[in-house]
Every structure is written in C-alpha cells, then in structure tokens.
N, C-alpha and C positions, 0 to 999 in steps of 0.2 A: 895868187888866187887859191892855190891847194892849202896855204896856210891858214886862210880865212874857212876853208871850208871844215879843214881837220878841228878846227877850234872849236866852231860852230857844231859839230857834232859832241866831241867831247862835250862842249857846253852844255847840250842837251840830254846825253846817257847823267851827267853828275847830278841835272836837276831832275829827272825822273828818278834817279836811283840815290837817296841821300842816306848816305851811311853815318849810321846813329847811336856810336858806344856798343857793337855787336849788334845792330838793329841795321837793315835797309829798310828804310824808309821810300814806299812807291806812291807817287802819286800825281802820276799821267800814267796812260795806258801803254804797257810795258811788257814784252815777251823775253826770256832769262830761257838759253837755251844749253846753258854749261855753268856749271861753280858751285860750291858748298858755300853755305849762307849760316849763321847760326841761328838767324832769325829774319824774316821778312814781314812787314806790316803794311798792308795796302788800306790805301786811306781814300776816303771823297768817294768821288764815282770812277775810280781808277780801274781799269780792269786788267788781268795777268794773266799769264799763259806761262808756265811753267814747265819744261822739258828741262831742268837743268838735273844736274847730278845730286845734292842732297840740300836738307833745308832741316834747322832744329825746329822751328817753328812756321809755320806760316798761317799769317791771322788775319781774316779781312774782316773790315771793318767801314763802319758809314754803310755810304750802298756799294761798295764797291764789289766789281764779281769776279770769278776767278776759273780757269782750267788748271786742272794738275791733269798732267800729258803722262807723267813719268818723274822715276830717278825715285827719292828715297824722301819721307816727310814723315819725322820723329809725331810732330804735332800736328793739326789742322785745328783751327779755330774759325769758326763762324758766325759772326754778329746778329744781333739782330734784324737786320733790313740787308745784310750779305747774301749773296747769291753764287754758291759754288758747283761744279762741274767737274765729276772724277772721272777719267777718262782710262787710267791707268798705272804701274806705277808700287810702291809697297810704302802703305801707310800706316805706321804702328798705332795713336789713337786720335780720336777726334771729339771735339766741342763744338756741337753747333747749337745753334740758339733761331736758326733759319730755314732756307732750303738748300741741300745737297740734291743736285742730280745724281745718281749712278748708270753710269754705259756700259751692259756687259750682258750675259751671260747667266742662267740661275741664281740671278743672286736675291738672298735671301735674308730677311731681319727677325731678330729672334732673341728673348732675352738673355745678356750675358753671363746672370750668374756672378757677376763681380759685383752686382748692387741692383736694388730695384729699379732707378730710374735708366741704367746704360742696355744699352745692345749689342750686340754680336751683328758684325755685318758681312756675309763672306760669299763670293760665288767666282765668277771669272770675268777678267775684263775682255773687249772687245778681240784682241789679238791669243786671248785664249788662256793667258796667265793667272794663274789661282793668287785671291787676296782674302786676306781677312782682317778685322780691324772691331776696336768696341767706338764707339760713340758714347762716350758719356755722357749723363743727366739730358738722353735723349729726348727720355720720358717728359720728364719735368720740364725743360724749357717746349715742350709741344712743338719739337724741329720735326718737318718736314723731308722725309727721303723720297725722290720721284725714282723708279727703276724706269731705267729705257734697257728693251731688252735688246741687243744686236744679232740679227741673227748670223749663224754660223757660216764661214764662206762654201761650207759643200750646198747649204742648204740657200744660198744668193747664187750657185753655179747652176743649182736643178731648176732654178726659178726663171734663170735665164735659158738654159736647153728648151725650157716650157715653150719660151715665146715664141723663141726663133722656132721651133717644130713648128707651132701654130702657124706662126708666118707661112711659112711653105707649103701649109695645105690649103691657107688659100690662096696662094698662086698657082697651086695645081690645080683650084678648083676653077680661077679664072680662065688657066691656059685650057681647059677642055671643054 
C-alpha cells in the first residue's frame, strides 16, 4: 500500500511540474517552497505560490495567477489576462501586460528613466524589507498596479491596545 501511494504522489508533483529543456512547465495549482528553477511558465488557470529560493524567469500566462512569497526572481512576466501578487521577496525586473498586486508599505510608482513606457517600482514589503524593481513597457501595455498598503505591526499593536482599553471601560461602566 505505501508503494502505491509514494507512486501516486510522485505521479502527481511530475504532471503538475513538467520539466521542459530549462522550462518547468505548471499546470495544476502548485506551491514551490525550495529550489532554483531557470525558468517557470504557468499555464491555463493554474495558480503558484512561490517561497522557493530563486527562479530566472517566471511567466504566467493564459489566466493563470500567481504569489511570489519570497527568494530571488531575475524576471517576472505577466500576460495578458495573468493575475499576480508580490508579497515579497527581490525582484530585478518585470513585464506585465496585466494586473500586479503590491503588499507592502510606501510603495511608490514613478517613471524609470530607463525609457518612456517602464517605471520604477520601490517601497517595502509587508515584513518591512526595502525592494525596488522597473516594470517595463508598463506604460504601453496599460498594466495595472493595485498597492495594498499593510500597515506596520507597531501601528496593528496600538489599534489593538485601542480596543482592548475601550473594552474595559465599558465594563467598568457596566460594573458601576
């Protein structure tokens, strides 16, 4: 029975993860939480989660959507009907043709300087880490950046001191 199962799993990491002349090829919904890739391409409606250590590329593509958690990404590519999530992480540049989210901290878009259509993208991620990165031909393809700002944990500690205070004056207000 454990041979049957170890099989059936391998069976299942090989067809979600199909290695492709330097390319992993993903396409079922796949989380990668260690390894250098030289290139990853997510395809269909696949979605990724990436915490792994580095990647030369990673390109979604179709509708597929994606987190980058962390670790190191030369590239990011973004299709057109792609839908990505930077969470965190050092990412040197990116192509998107879609929507990126960004989670973090001041972060700020502004032209690069390296060509009319890219930008400069740089503030801090959620854990507090300084990134910056250009988006190229941002302009041009009319890609979408959403900033979700996170707030800082002194400023989620003072919000919670808030409540619990408040809590307790109206218990003092009940008890008297």
């Amino acid at each position: 029975m454990k041979k049957i199962i170890i099989f059936a799993t391998v069976f299942v990491l090989l067809t979600a993860l199909k290695v492709n002349a330097g390319f992993t090829d993903i396409i079922e919904d796949t989380n990668i939480y260690s390894g250098s890739y030289d290139a990853i391409r997510v395809f269909d409606s696949a979605n990724l989660d990436f915490y792994g250590d580095s990647v030369g590329l990673l390109d979604f593509r179709d509708t597929s959507t994606g987190s980058f958690h962390g670790g190191t990404a030369e590239q990011i590519d973004v299709a057109t009907s792609a839908v990505v999530h930077l969470w965190g992480g050092q990412i040197y540049s990116m192509y998107s043709y879609n929507i990126v989210h960004l989670y973090g901290q001041g972060i700020t878009i502004e032209p690069s300087g390296t060509g009319t259509y890219d930008r400069y993208i740089h503030g801090l991620w959620g854990d507090g880490t300084p990134f910056d990165f250009v988006a190229y031909r941002a302009v041009l393809f009319n890609s979408q950046f959403v900033i979700h700002e996170i707030p800082e944990p002194s400023t989620i500690s003072l919000l919670l001191f808030g409540i619990l205070g408040v809590k307790k004056l109206r218990r003092q207000k009940k008890s008297a």
